[in-house]
C-alpha positions in Angstrom: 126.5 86.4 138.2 123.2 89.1 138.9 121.5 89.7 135.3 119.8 92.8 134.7 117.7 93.8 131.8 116.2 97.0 130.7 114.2 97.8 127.5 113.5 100.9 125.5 114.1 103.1 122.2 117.1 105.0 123.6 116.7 107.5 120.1 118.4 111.1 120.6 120.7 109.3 123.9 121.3 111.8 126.6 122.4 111.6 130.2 118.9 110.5 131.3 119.5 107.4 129.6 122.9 107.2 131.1 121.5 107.4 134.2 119.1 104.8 133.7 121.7 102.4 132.6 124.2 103.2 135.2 121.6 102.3 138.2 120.0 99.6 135.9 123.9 97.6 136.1 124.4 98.5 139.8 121.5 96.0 140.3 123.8 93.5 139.3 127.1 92.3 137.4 125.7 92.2 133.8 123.5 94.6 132.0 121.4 93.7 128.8 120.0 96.5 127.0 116.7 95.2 124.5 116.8 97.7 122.3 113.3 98.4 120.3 113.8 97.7 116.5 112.5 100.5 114.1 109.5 97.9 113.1 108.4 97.7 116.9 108.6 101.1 117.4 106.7 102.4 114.3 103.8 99.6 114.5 103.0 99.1 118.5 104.2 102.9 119.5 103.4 104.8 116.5 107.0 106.1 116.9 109.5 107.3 114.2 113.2 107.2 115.5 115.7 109.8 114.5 118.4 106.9 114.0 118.1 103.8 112.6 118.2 100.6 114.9 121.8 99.7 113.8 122.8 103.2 115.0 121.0 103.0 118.3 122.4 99.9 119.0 126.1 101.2 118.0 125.6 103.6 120.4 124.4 101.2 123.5 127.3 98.8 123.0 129.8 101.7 123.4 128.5 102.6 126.8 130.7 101.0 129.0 127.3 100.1 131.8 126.0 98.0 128.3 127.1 94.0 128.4 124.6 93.3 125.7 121.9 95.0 123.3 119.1 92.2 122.0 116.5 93.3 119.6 113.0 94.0 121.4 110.6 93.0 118.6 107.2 92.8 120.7 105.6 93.8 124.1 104.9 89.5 124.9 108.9 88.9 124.2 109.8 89.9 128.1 109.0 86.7 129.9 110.8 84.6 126.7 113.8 86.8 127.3 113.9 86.8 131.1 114.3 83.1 131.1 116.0 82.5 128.0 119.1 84.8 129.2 118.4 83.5 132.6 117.8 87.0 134.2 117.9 88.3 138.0 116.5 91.6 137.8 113.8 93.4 135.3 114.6 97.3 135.6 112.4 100.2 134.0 111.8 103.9 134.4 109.3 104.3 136.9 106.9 106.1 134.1 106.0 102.7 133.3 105.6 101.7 137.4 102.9 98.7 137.9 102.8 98.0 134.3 105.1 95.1 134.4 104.3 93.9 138.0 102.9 90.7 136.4 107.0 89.3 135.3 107.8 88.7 139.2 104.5 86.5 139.1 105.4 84.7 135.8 109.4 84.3 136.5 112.0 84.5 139.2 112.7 88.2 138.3 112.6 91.1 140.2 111.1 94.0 139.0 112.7 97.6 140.0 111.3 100.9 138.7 114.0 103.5 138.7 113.2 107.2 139.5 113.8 109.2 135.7 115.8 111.9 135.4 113.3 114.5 136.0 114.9 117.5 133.9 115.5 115.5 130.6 113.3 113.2 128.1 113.3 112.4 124.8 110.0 114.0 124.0 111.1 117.3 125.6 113.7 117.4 123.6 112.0 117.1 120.2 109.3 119.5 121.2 112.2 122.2 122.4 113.6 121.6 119.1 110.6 122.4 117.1 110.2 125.4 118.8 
């Protein structure tokens, strides 16, 4: 069976993060979603979340592309997690392109950066919403 993984905050979900997770498990049979904890977010990314991890998490596992939502609690926790749930494929949004190059060097992952959906973000939506 092909594992994929993904990682990310996934706060105010919208169907640019469906996208993402839709072409992230058509990379392979089995999609695990690490999900950033409120503590990760608010201490490495300075980010607050609109809902809680729990709630966030809730949400993932009822999207039928979602096999499995782990806890992301630090940026060095990739390569641990790539082998430790024995993973095929590494797949992020292409925003973050060449940043994680180094996993296909350090494991047997590949790494795939998916196009975004162009029209829809997270950020752009808070900012339209405060204005």
């Amino acid at each position: 069976m092909k594992r994929v993984i993904t990682y990310g905050t996934f706060d105010l979900l919208h169907y640019g993060h469906i996208n993402l997770l839709r072409r992230a498990k058509e990379q392979g049979e089995y999609l695990i979603v690490a999900l950033s904890t409120d503590e990760f977010n608010w201490s490495e990314k300075q980010k607050k979340c609109y809902f809680p991890y729990d709630k966030r998490k809730h949400l993932l596992e009822a999207i039928r592309y979602v096999d499995l939502v782990i806890p992301e609690n630090s940026w060095e926790q990739k390569i641990t997690d790539i082998k430790e749930y024995h993973v095929d494929t590494f797949v992020m949004g292409d925003d973050w392109a060449g940043k994680f190059d180094f996993i296909e060097e350090q494991t047997t992952a590949q790494v795939i950066y998916l196009p975004r959906t162009p029209e829809v973000s997270t950020t752009q939506i808070k900012r339209d919403l405060t204005h």
